[in-house]
N, C-alpha and C positions, 0 to 999 in steps of 0.2 A: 339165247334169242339174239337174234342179229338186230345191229343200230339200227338200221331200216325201217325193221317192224315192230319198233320200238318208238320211231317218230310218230305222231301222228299228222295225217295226213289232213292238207289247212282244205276249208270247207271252199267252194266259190260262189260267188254270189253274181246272178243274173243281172245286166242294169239295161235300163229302158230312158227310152226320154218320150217325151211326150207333152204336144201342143194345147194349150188353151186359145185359142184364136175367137176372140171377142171382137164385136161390132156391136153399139146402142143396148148395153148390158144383157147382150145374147153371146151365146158361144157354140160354137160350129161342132155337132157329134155326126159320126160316121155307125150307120150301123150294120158289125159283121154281117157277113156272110158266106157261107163257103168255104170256110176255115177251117172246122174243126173242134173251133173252141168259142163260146159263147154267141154263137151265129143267133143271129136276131136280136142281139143286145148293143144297144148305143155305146162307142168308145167315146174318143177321142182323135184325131192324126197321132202314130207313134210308132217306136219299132226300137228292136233291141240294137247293141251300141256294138258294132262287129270289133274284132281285135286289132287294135292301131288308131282305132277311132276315136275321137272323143266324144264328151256326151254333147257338146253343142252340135258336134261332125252330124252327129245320129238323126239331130234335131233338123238340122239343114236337108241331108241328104231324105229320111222320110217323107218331110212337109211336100216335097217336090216329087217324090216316088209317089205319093198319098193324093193330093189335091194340084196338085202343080204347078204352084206359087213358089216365089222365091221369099226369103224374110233375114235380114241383114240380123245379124249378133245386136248392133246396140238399139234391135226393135225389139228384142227378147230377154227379159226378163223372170231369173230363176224365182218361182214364187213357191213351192213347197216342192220336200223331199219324202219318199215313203218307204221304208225299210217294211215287207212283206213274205211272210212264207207265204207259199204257192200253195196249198193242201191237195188240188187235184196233181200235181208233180214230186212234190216231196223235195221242192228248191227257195231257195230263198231269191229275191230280187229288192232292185235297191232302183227305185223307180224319183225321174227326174223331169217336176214339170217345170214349164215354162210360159208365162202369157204373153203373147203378141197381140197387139191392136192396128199393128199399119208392115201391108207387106206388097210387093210387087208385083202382079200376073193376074189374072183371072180363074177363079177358084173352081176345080173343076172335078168331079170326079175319075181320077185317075186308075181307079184299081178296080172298073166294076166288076170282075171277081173272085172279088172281096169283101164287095160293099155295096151293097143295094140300096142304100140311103144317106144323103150328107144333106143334112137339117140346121139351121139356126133355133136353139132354142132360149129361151128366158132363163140363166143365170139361176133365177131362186124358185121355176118352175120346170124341172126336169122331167122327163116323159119316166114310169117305173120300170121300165125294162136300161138302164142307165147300167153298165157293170158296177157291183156295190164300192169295190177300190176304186175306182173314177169318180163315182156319186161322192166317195168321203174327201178325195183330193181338189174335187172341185170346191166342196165348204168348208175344208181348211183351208185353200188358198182364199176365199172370198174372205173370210175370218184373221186373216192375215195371220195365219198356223204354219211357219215353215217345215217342222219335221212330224209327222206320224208313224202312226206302225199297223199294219191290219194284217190279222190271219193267224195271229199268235195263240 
């Protein structure tokens, strides 16, 4: 048997960043559509972290791709991290939220479609079509929970 195939081959893991954009203990959910993939369920602003990018890079560049505000690094703070398999993929992702409360621009939706809906909701009353990994990362960060894990 050759060295080769004798290594074994290291797993990779997905990573995502993703916005909690709060105003008066509400926070701003976007809901898919058109996608693919849980179209008609409330997110988040977010997107996966291309290669050379960092995770704040992802954070910046999305927010702006997404709703079309700007939001400076020391208005964003990392508030929970979530290490998740994917089950409908068969991958793992390593998911990085952040909450901002004060950003630049006028909030708009940028991507209609993608998204037929950007709502302010109540923090501790979330609509139930919410994706259940955002519903848990939104009250672990309220809970002040920095690392989860969901999907295992």
């Amino acid at each position: 048997m050759k060295d080769e195939e004798m290594v074994k081959k290291r797993h990779s893991i997905i990573c995502a960043s993703y916005l909690f954009l709060l105003k008066d203990e509400k926070i701003l959910l976007s809901r898919r559509f058109n996608t693919g993939y849980e179209d008609g369920n409330y997110s988040v602003p977010a997107g996966h972290v291309d290669e050379g990018e960092t995770v704040f890079d992802a954070l910046l560049r999305e927010t702006k791709e997404e709703i079309g505000i700007d939001i400076k690094k020391t208005n964003a703070e990392l508030t929970h991290v979530m290490h998740r398999s994917n089950t409908d993929s068969n991958d793992e992702r390593l998911d990085f939220f952040f909450v901002c409360k004060k950003w630049n621009g006028e909030i708009k939706n940028a991507e209609p479609h993608k998204c037929d809906d950007l709502s302010w909701f109540d923090v501790n009353s979330l609509p139930d079509n919410v994706l259940p990994y955002i519903k848990k990362s939104i009250e672990s960060s309220s809970s002040k929970n920095i690392f989860s894990e969901f999907g295992w």
